[in-house]
C-alpha positions as CSV (number, residue, x, y, z in Angstrom):
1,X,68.8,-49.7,48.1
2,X,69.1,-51.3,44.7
3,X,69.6,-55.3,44.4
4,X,73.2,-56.3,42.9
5,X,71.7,-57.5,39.9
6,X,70.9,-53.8,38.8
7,X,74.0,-52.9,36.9
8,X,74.9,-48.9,36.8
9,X,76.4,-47.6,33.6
10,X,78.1,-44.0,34.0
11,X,79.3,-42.4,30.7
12,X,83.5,-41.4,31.5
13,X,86.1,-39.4,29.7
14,X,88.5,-42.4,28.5
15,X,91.3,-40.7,29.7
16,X,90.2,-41.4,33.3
17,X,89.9,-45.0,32.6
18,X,93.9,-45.3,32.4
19,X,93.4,-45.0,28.3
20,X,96.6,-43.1,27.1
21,X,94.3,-40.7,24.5
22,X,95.6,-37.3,25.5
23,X,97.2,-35.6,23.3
24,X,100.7,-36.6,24.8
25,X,99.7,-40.3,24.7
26,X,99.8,-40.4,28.7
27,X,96.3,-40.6,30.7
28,X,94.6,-38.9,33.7
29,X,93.4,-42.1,35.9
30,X,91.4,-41.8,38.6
31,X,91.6,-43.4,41.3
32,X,88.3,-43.2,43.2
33,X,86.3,-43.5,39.7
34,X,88.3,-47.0,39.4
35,X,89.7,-48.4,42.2
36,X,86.6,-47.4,44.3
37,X,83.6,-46.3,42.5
38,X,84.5,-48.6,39.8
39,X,83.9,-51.6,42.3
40,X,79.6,-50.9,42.1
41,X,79.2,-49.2,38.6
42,X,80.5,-50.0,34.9
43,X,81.8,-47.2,32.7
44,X,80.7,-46.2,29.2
45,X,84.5,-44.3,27.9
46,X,84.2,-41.5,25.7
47,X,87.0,-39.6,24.4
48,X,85.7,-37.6,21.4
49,X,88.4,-35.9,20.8
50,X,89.9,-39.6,19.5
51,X,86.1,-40.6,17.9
52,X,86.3,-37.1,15.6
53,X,90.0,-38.4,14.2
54,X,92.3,-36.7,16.1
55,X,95.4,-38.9,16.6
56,X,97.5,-40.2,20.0
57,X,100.2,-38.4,20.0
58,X,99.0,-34.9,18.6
59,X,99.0,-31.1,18.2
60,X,97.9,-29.7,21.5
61,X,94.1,-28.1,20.7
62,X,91.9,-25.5,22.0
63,X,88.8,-23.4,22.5
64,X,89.4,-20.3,20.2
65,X,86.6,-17.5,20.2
66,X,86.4,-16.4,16.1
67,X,83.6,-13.6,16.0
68,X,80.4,-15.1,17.6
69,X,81.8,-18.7,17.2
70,X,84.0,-21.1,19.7
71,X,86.1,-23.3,17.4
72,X,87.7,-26.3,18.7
73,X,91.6,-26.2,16.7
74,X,95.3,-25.6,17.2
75,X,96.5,-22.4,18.6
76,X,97.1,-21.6,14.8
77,X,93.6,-22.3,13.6
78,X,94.9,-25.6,11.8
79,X,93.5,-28.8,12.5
80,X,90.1,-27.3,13.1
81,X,87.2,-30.0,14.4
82,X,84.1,-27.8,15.0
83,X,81.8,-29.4,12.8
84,X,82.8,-32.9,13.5
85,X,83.3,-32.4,17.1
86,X,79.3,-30.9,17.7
87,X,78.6,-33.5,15.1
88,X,79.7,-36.4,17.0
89,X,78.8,-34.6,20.4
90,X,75.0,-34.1,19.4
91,X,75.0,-38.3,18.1
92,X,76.2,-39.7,21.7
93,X,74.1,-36.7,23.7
94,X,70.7,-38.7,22.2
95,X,71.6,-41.8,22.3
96,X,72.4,-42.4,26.8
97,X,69.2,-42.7,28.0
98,X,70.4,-45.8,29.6
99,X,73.3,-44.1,31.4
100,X,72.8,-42.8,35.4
101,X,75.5,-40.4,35.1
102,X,78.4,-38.9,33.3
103,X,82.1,-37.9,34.9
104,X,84.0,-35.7,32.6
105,X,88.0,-34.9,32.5
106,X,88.1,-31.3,34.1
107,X,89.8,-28.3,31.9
108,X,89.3,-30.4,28.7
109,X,88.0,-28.4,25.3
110,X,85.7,-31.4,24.8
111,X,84.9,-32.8,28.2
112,X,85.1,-29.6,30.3
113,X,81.8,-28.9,32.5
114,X,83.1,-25.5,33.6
115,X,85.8,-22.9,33.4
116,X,87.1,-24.3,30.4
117,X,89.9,-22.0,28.9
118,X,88.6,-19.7,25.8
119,X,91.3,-18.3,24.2
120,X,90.7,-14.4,22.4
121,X,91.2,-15.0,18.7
122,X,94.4,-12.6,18.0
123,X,96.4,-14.5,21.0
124,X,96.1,-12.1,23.8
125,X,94.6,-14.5,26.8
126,X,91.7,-16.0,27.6
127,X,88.7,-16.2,29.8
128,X,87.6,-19.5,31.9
129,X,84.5,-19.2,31.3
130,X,84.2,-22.1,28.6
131,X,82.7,-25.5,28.9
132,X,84.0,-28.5,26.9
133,X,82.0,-29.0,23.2
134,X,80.8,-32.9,24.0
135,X,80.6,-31.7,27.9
136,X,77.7,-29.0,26.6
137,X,75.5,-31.2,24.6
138,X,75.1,-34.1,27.1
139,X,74.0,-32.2,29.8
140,X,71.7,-29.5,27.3
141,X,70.2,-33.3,25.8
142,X,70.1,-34.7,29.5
143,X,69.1,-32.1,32.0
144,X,68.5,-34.3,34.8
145,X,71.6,-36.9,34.3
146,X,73.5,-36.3,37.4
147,X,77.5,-35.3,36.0
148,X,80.5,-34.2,37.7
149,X,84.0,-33.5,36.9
150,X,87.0,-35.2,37.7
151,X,89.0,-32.6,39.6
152,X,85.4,-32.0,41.7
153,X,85.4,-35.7,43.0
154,X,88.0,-34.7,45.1
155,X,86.1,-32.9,47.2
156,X,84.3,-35.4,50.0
157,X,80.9,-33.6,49.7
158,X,81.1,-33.1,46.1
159,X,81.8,-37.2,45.8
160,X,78.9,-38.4,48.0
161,X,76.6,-35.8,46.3
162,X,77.4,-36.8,42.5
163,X,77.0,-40.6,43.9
164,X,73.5,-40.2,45.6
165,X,72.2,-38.4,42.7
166,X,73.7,-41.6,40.4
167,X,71.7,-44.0,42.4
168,X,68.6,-41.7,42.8
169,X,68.7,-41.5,39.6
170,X,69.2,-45.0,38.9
171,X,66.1,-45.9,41.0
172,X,64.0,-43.7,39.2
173,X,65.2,-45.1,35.3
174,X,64.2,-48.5,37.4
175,X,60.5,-46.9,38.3
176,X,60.3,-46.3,34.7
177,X,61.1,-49.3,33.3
178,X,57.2,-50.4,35.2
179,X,53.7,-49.3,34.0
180,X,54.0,-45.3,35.1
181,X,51.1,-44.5,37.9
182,X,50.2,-41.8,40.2
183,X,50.4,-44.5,42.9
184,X,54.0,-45.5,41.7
185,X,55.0,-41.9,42.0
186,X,53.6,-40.8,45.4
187,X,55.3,-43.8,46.4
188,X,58.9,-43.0,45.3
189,X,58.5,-39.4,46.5
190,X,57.8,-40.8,49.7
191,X,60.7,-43.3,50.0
192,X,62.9,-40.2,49.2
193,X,61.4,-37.7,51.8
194,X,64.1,-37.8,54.3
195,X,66.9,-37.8,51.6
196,X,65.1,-34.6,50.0
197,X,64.4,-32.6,53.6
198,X,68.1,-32.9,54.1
199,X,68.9,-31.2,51.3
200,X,65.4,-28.5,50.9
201,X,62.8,-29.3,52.8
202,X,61.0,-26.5,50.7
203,X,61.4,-28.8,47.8
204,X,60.0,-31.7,49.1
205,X,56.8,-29.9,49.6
206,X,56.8,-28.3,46.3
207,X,57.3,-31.8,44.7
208,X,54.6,-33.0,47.1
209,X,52.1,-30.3,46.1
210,X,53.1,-31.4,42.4
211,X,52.2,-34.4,42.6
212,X,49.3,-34.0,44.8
213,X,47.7,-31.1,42.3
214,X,48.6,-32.4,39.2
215,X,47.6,-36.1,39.0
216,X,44.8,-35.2,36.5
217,X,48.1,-34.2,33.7
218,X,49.2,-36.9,31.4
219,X,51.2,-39.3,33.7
220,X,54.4,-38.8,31.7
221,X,54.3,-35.0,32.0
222,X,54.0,-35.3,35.8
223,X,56.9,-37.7,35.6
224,X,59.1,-35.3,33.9
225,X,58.1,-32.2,35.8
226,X,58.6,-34.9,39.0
227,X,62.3,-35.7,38.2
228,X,63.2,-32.3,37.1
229,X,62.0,-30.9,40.4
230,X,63.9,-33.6,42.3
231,X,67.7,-34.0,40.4
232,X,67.3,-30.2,41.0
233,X,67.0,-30.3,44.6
234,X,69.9,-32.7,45.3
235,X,72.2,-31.2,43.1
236,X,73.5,-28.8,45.8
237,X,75.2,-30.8,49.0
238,X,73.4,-31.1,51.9
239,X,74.2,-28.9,54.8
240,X,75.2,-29.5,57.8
241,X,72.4,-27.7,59.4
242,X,69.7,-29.4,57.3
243,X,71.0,-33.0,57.9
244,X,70.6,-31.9,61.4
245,X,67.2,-31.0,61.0
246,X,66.9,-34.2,59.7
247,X,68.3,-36.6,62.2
248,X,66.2,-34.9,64.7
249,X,62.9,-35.6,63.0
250,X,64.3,-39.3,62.6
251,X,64.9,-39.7,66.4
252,X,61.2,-38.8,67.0
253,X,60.4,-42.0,65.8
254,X,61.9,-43.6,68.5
255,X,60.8,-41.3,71.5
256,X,58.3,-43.9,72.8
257,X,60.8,-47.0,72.0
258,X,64.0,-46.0,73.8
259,X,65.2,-45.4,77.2
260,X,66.2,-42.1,78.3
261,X,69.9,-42.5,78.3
262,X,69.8,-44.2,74.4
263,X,67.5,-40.7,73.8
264,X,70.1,-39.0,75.9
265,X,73.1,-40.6,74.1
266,X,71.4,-39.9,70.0
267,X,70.7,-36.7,70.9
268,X,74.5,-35.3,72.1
269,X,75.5,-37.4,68.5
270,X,73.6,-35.6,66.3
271,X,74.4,-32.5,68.4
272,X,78.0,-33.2,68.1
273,X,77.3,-33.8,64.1
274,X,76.2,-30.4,64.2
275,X,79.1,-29.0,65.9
276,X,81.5,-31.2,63.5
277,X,82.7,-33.1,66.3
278,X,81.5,-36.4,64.5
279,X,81.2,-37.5,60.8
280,X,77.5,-38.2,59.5
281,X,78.0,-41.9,60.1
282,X,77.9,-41.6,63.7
283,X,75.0,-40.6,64.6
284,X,73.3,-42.4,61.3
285,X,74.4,-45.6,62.3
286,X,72.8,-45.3,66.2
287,X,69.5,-44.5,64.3
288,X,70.0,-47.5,61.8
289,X,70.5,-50.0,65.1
290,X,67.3,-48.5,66.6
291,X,65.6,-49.4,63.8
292,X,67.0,-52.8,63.6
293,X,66.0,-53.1,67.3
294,X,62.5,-51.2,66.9
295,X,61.5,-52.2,62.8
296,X,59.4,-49.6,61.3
297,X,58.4,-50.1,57.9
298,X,58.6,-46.3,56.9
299,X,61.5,-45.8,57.7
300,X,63.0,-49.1,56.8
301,X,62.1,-47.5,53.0
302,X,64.0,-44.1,53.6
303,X,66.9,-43.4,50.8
304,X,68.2,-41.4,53.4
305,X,69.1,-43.9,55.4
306,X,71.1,-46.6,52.7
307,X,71.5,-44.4,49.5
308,X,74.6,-46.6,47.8
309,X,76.7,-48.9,49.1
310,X,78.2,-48.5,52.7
311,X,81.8,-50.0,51.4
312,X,82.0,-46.8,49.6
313,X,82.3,-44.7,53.2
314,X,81.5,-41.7,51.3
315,X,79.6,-40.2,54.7
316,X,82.6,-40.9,57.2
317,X,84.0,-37.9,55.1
318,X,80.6,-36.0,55.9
């Protein structure tokens, strides 16, 4: 778990915030990114729509497909921001390194990650296939920052995952913020194990291989390849069945500590996990008072185990 003291910065559409930048002059506040989420993280608000000189109120605008370019401009081709929008987009894109993630405002031209509106050029429809101009270039300049969309975060296993990947992602800006080793790396890779298995246990081998066959490479190069291996593998939820799989290689390290009704009792929890009869948090918190009663050091270092705040609750919705 990270200490207090380490501040997270997420980048945020401004409009999310409660600023009154759409183009009506009204906003699209969220309340889990501020009234919750806010409470552990500060925001970085973006709203390039505004930064490129658009004004609050305007002229609705739009993604409009003109031969082999999208242009960003009024239904009427008038107020057309291409060039300053990409402009602007490609400035911010290199210059977030120190962000650990990025929530956009869903369906916008700009912030869109996905099934943005493209409108045909002569007026007849449009295809939602698009993604927002400023959206684009800060994931293509930042691969592994872990983004999401507002309209996604209301979907419980589409929260917890965007927020474990923020503070996964977090530890690992905070790894390399120290002198890079192969040591340092083995040892993050093993504090995530758990939190990996749960969500592809063939990519927590892979990674191990990596880093196990490759420590002769350039120690930055094996970083990279590292991170890119492991932002991949959490990006898709976790399973039921593979949390599962997980719980039940957790409760072998107990099998000599506890009495056979505890093993009796952590055994029909995780089994009733599995059958959705019980959130995540059930039988999670019988193996986290185990551990209190029966320390192991291992495990103590699992993300799995504490991977953001508990006042968040994001796994009673699991």
């Amino acid at each position: 778990m990270l200490d207090q003291d380490d501040n997270i910065v997420l980048g945020i559409s401004a409009c999310l915030t409660g600023d009154q930048v759409r183009f009506d002059k009204s906003h699209k506040k969220s309340d889990f990114c501020m009234n919750q989420l806010g409470q552990f993280v500060k925001y970085q608000k973006f709203c390039p729509e505004v930064a490129v000189g658009l004004p609050v109120p305007r002229p609705t605008i739009r993604q409009t497909e003109r031969g082999d370019l999208i242009h960003i401009s009024r239904p009427d081709g008038s107020m057309d921001v291409t060039e300053e929008m990409h402009h602007y987009s490609e400035k911010v894109a290199s210059k977030i390194s120190h962000l650990s993630g990025f929530i956009f405002m869903k369906g916008s031209p700009s912030c869109g990650m996905e099934r943005v509106k493209v409108y045909y050029e002569h007026g007849l429809g449009c295809r939602h296939d698009g993604v927002g101009v400023f959206a684009e270039h800060v994931m293509k300049a930042n691969p592994n920052l872990p983004c999401e969309e507002s309209g996604r975060l209301n979907d419980a296993h589409l929260r917890e995952n965007f927020v474990l990947r923020v503070y996964t992602y977090k530890k690992w800006q905070n790894l390399l913020s120290q002198p890079l080793s192969i040591h340092a790396l083995t040892q993050f890779h093993s504090q995530q194990k758990y939190l990996v298995m749960s969500h592809n246990l063939a990519a927590y081998k892979e990674l191990g291989r990596l880093l196990g066959e490759n420590s002769h490479q350039p120690i930055e190069q094996l970083a990279q390849q590292y991170i890119s291996g492991l932002m991949l593998a959490l990006k898709k939820p976790a399973s039921r069945k593979n949390h599962t799989n997980t719980l039940q290689h957790l409760q072998g390290y107990f099998k000599k500590c506890l009495t056979k009704s505890s093993k009796q009792e952590l055994s029909e929890q995780i089994l009733a996990y599995r059958h959705g009869l019980v959130p995540l948090m059930v039988p999670l918190a019988l193996i986290n008072h185990y551990l209190k009663d029966y320390p192991n050091e291992y495990l103590k270092q699992q993300a799995y185990l504490d991977p953001y705040p508990k006042d968040l609750k994001l796994r009673y919705g699991l």
